[in-house]
C-alpha positions as CSV (number, residue, x, y, z in Angstrom):
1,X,120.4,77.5,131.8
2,X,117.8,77.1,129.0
3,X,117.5,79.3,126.1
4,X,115.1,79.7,122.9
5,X,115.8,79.6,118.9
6,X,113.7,80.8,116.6
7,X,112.9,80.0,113.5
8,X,110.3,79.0,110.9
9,X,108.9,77.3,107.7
10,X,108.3,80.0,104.8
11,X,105.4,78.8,102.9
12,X,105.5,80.1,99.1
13,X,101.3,79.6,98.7
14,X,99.1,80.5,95.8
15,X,97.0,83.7,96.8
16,X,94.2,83.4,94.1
17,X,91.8,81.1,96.6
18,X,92.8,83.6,99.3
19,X,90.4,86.4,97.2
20,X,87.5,87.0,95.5
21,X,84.0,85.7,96.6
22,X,85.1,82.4,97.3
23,X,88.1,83.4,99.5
24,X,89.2,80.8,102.4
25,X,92.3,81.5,104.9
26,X,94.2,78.9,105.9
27,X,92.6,76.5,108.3
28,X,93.7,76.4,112.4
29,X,94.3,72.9,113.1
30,X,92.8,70.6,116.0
31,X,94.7,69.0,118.9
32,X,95.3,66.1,117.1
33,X,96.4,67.9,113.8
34,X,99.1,69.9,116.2
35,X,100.2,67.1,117.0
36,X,101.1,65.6,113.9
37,X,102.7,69.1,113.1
38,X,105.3,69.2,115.4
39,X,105.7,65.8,114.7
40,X,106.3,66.2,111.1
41,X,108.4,69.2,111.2
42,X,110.7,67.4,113.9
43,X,111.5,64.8,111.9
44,X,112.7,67.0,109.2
45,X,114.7,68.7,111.1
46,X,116.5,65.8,112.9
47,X,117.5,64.6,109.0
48,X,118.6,68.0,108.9
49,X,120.8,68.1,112.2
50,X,121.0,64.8,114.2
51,X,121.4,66.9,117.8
52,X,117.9,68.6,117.1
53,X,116.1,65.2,118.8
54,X,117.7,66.7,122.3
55,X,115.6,70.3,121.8
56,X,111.6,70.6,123.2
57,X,109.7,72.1,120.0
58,X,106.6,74.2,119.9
59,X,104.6,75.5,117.1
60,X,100.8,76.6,116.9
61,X,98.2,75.3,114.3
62,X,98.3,78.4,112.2
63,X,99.7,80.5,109.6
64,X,100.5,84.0,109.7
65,X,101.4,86.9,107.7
66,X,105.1,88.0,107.7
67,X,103.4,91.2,108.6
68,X,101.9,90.2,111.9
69,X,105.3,87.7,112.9
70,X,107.6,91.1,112.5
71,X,106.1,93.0,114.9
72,X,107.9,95.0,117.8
73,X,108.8,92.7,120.5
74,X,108.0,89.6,118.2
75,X,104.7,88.8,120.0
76,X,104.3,85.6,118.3
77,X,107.9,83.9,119.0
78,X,107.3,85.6,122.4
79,X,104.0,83.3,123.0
80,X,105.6,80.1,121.9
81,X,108.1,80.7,124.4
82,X,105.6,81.4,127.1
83,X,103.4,78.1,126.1
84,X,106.8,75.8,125.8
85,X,107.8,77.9,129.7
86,X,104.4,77.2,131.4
87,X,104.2,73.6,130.0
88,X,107.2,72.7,131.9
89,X,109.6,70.5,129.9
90,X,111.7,67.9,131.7
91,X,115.0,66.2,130.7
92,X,112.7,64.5,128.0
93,X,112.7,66.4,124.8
94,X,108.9,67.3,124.7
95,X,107.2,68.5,121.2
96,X,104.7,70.9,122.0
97,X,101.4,71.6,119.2
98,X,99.6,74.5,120.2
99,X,95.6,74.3,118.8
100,X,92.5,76.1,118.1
101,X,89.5,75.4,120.3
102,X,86.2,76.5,118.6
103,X,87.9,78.1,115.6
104,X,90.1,80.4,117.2
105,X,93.2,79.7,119.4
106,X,93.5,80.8,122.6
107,X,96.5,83.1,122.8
108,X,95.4,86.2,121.2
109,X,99.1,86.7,120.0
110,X,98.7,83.0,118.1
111,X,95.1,84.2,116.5
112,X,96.1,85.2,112.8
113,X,94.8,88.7,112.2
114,X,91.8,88.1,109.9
115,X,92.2,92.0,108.7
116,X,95.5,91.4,107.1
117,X,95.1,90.6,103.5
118,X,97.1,87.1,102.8
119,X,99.7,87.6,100.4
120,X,102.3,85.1,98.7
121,X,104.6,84.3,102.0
122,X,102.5,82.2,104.7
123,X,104.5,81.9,107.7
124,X,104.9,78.9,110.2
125,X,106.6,80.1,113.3
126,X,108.6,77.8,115.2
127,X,111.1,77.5,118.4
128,X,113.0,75.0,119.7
129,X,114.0,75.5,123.7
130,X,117.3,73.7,125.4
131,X,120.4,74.1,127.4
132,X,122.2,77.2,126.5
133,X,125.4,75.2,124.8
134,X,122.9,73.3,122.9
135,X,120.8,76.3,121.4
136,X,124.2,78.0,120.5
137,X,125.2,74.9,118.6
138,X,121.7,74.5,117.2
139,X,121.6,78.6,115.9
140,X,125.0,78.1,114.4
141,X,123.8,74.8,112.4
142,X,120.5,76.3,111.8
143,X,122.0,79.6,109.7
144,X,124.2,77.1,107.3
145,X,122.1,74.0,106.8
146,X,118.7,76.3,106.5
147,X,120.4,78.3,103.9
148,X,121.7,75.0,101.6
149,X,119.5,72.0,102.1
150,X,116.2,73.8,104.2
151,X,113.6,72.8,101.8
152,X,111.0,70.8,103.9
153,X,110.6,67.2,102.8
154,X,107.7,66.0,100.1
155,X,105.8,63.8,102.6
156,X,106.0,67.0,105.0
157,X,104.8,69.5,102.1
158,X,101.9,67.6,101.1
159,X,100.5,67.1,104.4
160,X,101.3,70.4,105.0
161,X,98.9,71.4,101.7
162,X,96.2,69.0,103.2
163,X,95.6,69.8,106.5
164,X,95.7,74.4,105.9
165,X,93.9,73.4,103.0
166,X,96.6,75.8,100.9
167,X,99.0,74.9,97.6
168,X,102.2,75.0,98.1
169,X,104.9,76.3,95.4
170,X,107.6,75.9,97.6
171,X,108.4,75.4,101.7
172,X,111.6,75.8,103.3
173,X,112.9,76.2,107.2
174,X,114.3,79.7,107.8
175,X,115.7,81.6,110.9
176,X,114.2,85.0,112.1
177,X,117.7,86.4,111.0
178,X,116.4,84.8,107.4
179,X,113.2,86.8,107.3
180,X,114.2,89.7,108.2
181,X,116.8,89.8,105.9
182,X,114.4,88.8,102.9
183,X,111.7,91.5,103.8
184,X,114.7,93.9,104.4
185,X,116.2,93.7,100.2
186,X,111.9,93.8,99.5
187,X,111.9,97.2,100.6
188,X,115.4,98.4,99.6
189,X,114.4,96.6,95.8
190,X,111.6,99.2,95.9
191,X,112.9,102.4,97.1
192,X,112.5,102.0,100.7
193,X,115.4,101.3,102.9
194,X,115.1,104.1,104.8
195,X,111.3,102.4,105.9
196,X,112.9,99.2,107.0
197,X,115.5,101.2,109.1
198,X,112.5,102.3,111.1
199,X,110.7,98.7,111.1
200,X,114.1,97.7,112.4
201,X,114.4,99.7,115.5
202,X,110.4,99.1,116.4
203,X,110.9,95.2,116.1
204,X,114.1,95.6,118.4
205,X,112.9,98.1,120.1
206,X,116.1,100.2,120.0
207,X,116.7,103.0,122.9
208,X,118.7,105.5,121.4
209,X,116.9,108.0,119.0
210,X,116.8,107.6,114.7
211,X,116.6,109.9,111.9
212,X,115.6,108.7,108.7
213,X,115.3,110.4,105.5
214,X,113.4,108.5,102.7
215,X,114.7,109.1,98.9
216,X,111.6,111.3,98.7
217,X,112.7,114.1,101.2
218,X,110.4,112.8,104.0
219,X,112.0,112.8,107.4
220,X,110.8,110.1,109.7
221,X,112.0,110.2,113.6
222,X,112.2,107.2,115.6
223,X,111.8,107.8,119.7
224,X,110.6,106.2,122.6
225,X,108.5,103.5,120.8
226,X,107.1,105.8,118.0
227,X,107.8,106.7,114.9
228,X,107.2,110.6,114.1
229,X,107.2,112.5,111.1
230,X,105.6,115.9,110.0
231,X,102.5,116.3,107.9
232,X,103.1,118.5,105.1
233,X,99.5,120.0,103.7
234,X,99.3,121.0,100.0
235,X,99.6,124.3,101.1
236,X,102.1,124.3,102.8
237,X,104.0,121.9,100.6
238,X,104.1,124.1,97.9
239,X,104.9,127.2,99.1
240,X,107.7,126.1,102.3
241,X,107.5,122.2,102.5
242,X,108.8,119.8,99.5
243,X,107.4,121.4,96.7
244,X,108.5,125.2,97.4
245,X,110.9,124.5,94.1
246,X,108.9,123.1,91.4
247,X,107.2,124.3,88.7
248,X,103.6,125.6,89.6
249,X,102.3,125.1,85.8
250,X,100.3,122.7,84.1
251,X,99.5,120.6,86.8
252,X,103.3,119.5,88.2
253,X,102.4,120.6,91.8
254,X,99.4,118.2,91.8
255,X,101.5,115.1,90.7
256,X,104.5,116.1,92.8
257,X,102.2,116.9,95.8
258,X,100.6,113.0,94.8
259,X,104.2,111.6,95.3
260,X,104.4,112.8,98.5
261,X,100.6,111.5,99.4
262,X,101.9,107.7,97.8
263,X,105.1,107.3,99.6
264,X,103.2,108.8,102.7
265,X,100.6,106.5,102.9
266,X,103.3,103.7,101.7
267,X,105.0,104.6,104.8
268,X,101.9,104.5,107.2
269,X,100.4,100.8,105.4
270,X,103.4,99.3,106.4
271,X,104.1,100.8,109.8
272,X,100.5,99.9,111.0
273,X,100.8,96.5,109.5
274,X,103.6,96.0,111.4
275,X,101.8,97.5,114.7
276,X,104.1,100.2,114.8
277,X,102.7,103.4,116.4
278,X,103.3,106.7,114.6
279,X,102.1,110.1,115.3
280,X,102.3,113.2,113.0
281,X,103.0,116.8,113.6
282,X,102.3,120.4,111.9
283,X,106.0,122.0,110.9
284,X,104.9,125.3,111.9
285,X,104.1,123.2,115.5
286,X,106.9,121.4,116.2
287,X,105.8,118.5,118.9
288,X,102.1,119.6,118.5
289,X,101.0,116.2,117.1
290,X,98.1,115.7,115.3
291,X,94.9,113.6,117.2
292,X,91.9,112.4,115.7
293,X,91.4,110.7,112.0
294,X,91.5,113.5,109.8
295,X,93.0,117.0,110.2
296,X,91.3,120.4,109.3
297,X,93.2,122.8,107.8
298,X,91.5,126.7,107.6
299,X,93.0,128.7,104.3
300,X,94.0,131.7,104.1
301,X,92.4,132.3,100.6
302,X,89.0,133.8,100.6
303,X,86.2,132.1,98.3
304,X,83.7,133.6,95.6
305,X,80.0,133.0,95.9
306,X,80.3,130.8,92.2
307,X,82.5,127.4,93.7
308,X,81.3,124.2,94.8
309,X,80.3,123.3,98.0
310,X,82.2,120.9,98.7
311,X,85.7,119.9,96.3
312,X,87.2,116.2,96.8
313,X,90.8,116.5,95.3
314,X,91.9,113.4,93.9
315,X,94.6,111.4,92.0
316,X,94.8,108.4,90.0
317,X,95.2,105.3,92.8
318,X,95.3,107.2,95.3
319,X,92.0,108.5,95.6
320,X,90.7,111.4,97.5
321,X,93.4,113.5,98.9
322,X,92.1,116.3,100.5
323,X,88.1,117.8,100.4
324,X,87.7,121.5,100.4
325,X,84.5,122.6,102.0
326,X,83.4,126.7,101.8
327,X,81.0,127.5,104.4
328,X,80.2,131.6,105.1
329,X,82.9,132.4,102.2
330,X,85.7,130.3,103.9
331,X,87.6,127.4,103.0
332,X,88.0,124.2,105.0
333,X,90.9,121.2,104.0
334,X,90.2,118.4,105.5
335,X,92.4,116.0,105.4
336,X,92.3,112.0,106.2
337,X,95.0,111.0,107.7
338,X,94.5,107.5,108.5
339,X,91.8,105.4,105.9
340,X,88.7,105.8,108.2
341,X,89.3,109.5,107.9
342,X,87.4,109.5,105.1
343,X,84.1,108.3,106.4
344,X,84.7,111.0,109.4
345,X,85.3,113.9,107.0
346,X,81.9,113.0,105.7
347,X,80.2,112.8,109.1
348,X,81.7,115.6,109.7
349,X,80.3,117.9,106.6
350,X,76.8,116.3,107.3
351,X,76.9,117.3,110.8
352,X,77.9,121.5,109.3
353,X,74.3,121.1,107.5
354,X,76.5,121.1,104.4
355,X,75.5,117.8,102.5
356,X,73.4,119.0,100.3
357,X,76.1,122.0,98.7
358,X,77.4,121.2,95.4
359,X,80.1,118.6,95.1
360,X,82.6,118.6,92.7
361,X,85.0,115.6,91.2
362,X,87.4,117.4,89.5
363,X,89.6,113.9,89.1
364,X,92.6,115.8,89.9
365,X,93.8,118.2,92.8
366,X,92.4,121.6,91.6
367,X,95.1,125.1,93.0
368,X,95.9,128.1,92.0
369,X,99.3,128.3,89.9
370,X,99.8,131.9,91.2
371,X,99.1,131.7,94.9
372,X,100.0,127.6,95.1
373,X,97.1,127.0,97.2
374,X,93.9,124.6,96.9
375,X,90.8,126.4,95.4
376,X,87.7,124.8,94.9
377,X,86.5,123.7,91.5
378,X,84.3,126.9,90.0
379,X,80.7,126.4,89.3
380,X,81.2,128.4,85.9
381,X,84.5,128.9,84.3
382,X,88.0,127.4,83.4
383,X,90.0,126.5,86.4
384,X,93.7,126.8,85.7
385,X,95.1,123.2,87.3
């Protein structure tokens, strides 16, 4: 019975040519390129462990982001496989180089996203096919020999740098087991364990239910393929949600309502990158879950004739927050809950004939310390914030 390994080479590259007006992505390579790639990384690995020479090999003329190789159901790996399946292998070891026609490969799951912004880690992905005893021997090898003498070879490393048209700072084979472990002390080293609990569970696609609560309070709820989690507005926030206990004066709500928007939208960046789905829900509405881009929240407070239009709360990095519309003396919150939220909020003011109102940039998120509610930013006056 056959069976698959995965594994990789971890590319350490220098972003800077990645940026800027000038920025280039790593090449896809040509038939004959894949070819020499396979070729290449086979021989390494043979130095590495003799027995490898028996395995078929298969690897795609690209580089990916870690980002789009730990996704759920590790559509990637998963494609190798399929390509080193349909091609048939023999008794013969066969090395397999999967390449681009007309700029783009084939396999959808082998294109590299071109929306994913390329960071330090370039990834390689790899797999190596063979009789079951084989593969088990292989895995075992691969976890101690990657982990003391995997850097790739010079001559490897500089074709490597040639033919992506990338620098390398350093290059080394690793197992999935390997990367997953890395990214998993990257989030713990910022906070953010909790987060890769949930990544966890999407990429192996674990049955049973989770309940994760971040260091921030946040409550995130694995089930059924999605992530879910509840969507705390300001208002509610402060008065019965996170912020019910701190100090209204001076500004505090609107930083500690910002630390909940950052670790929120932390939380979402990284979910999406990683194609995992997740939904939100009102707490007053348990299992009501939010649709659409942006959500619209009505308050309760009434507005004088002498406020702005139209508000944009804001903070620091994080931009706009929330915009507070008054149309007929009430007040609208709208807000985005995914980045093209934004641009819908604004369609959606233009399409209320309100455009033209007056719109205010406070620069911070504007409430009132009594009531612990968003207000809009007065047209005369001092605004207690």
């Amino acid at each position: 019975m056959s069976a698959h390994r995965r594994f990789m080479i971890a590319i350490e590259t220098d972003p800077t040519r990645h940026h800027g007006d000038n920025a280039q992505r790593p090449h896809l390579l040509s038939a004959s390129d894949a070819e020499q790639l396979v070729a290449h990384t086979a021989t390494d690995l043979a130095a590495l462990m003799p027995d490898f020479v028996q395995g078929h090999l298969v690897a795609a003329g690209a580089l990916f982001d870690q980002t789009q190789v730990l996704r759920p159901g590790y559509p990637v790996f998963s494609a190798l496989e399929a390509a080193l399946t349909q091609s048939n292998p023999g008794t013969r070891p066969q090395r397999l180089g999967i390449a681009a026609r007309d700029e783009a490969m084939d396999d959808p799951n082998l294109q590299p996203s071109g929306t994913i912004p390329l960071g330090l880690l370039q990834i390689l992905p790899m797999v190596v096919s063979g009789p079951q005893d084989l593969m088990t021997e292989l895995g075992d090898a691969m976890e101690h020999q990657f982990l003391e003498a995997g850097q790739v070879s010079a001559h490897t490393a500089r074709w490597l740098e040639s033919v992506f048209g990338i620098k390398i700072n350093h290059a080394r084979f690793m197992t999935l087991m390997d990367l997953n472990a890395m990214f998993r002390l990257q989030l713990e080293h910022f906070g953010f364990l909790g987060l890769w609990q949930l990544l966890d569970a999407a990429l192996n696609e674990l049955q049973e239910p989770l309940k994760v609560r971040l260091d921030s309070g946040q409550v995130y709820r694995w089930h059924e393929g999605i992530v879910r989690s509840t969507y705390e507005t300001f208002d509610y926030w402060s008065v019965q949600g996170g912020g019910m206990d701190m100090d209204s004066y001076r500004g505090k709500l609107a930083g500690g309502y910002a630390d909940w928007t950052r670790v929120q939208r932390q939380v979402l960046t990284t979910l999406n990158a990683h194609d995992v789905a997740i939904q939100f829900e009102l707490p007053e509405e348990p299992g009501k879950l939010l649709r659409g881009t942006f959500f619209t929240e009505i308050s309760a407070r009434q507005s004088g004739s002498r406020s702005a239009g139209v508000t944009e709360h804001s903070f620091a990095e994080l931009g706009t927050i929330c915009i507070s519309v008054i149309s007929n003396g009430t007040q609208e919150n709208y807000y985005p809950l995914e980045p093209q939220g934004l641009n819908d909020i604004q369609e959606e003011i233009r399409k209320k004939g309100l455009a033209g109102r007056t719109v205010a940039y406070p620069g911070t998120i504007l409430y009132d310390e009594s009531s612990r509610v968003l207000i809009p930013e007065p047209i005369s006056g001092k605004v207690r914030h």
